[in-house]
C-alpha positions in Angstrom: -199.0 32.4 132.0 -198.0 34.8 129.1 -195.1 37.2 129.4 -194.7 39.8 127.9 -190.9 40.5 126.2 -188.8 42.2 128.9 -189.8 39.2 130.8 -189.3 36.5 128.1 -186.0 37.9 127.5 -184.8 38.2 131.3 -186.2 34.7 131.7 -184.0 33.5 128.6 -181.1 35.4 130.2 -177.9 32.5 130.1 -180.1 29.9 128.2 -179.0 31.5 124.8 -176.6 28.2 123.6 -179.9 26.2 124.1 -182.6 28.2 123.4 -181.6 28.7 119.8 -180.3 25.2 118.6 -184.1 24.2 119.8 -185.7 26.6 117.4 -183.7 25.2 114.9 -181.0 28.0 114.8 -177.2 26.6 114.4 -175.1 29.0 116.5 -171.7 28.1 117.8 -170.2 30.0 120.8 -166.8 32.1 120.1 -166.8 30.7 116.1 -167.1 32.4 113.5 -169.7 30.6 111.2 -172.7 30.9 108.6 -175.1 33.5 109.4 -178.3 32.0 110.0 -179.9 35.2 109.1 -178.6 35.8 106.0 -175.9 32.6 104.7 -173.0 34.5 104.7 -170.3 32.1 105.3 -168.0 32.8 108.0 -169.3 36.2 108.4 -171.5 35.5 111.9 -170.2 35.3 115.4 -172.6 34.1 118.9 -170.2 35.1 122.0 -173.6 35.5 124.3 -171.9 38.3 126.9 -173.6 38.2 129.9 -176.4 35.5 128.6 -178.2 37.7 126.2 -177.1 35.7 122.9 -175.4 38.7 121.8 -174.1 37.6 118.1 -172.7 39.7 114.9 -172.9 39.8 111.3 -170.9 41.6 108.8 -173.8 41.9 107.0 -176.6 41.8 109.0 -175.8 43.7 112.0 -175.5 42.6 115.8 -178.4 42.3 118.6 -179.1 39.5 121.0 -180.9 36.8 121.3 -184.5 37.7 120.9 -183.5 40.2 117.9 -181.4 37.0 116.3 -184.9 34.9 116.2 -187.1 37.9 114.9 -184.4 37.8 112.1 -184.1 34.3 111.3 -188.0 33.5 111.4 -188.9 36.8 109.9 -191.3 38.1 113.1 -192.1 40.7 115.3 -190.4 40.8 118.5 -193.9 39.6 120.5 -193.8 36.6 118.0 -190.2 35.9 119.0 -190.9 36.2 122.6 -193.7 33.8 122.1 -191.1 31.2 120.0 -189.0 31.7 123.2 -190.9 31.2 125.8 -192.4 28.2 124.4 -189.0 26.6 124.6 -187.7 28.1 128.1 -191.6 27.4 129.7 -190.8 28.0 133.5 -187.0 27.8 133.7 -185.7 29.5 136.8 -183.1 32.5 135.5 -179.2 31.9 135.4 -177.3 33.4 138.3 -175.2 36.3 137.7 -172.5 34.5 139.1 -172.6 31.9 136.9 -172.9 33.7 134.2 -169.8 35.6 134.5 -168.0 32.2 135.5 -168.6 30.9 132.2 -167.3 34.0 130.7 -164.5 34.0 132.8 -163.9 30.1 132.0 -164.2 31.2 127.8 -162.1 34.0 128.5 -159.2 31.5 129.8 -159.5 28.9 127.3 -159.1 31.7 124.4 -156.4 32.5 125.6 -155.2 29.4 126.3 -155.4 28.2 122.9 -153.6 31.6 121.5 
């Protein structure tokens, strides 16, 4: 079945950390790191809020995830969708919940380690 974006991208919603190493993008949660987009060292930062793969770059800007593979392969945002769905195929979407768990969890061990 094809999907079209919105549905790609709700589908993909908390598969972010595993979507992208499987396309071949390097993203480390809550590290600042090489942007995959354009090399900048240490200038690139993945904290996916609420599963989207929300990242920043100094130089290149911020989206989520679907916007960070348009970027690094150079494509439209139907061709990224396609690159996604190929990897998430029929994964049942992340609860909510457990969602903001994990972000909860993330939140405690920053400030653990401060």
């Amino acid at each position: 079945m094809k999907m079209n974006i919105t549905e790609t991208v709700k589908q993909a919603r908390g598969h972010w950390p595993h979507i992208l190493p499987a396309l071949g993008v390097k993203v480390i949660k809550n590290r600042h790191q090489a942007c995959p987009v354009c090399g900048g060292s240490d200038s690139f930062s993945f904290d996916d809020k609420e599963g989207r793969g929300r990242w920043f770059c100094n130089q290149c800007g911020a989206g989520d995830g679907l916007k960070l593979v348009e970027k690094v392969f150079g494509v439209t945002p139907s061709e990224a969708a396609g690159k996604v769905n190929a990897v998430t195929g029929n994964l049942p979407p992340v609860a909510p919940e457990i969602i903001a768990a994990v972000e909860a969890e993330t939140e405690a061990d920053r400030k653990a380690a401060a």
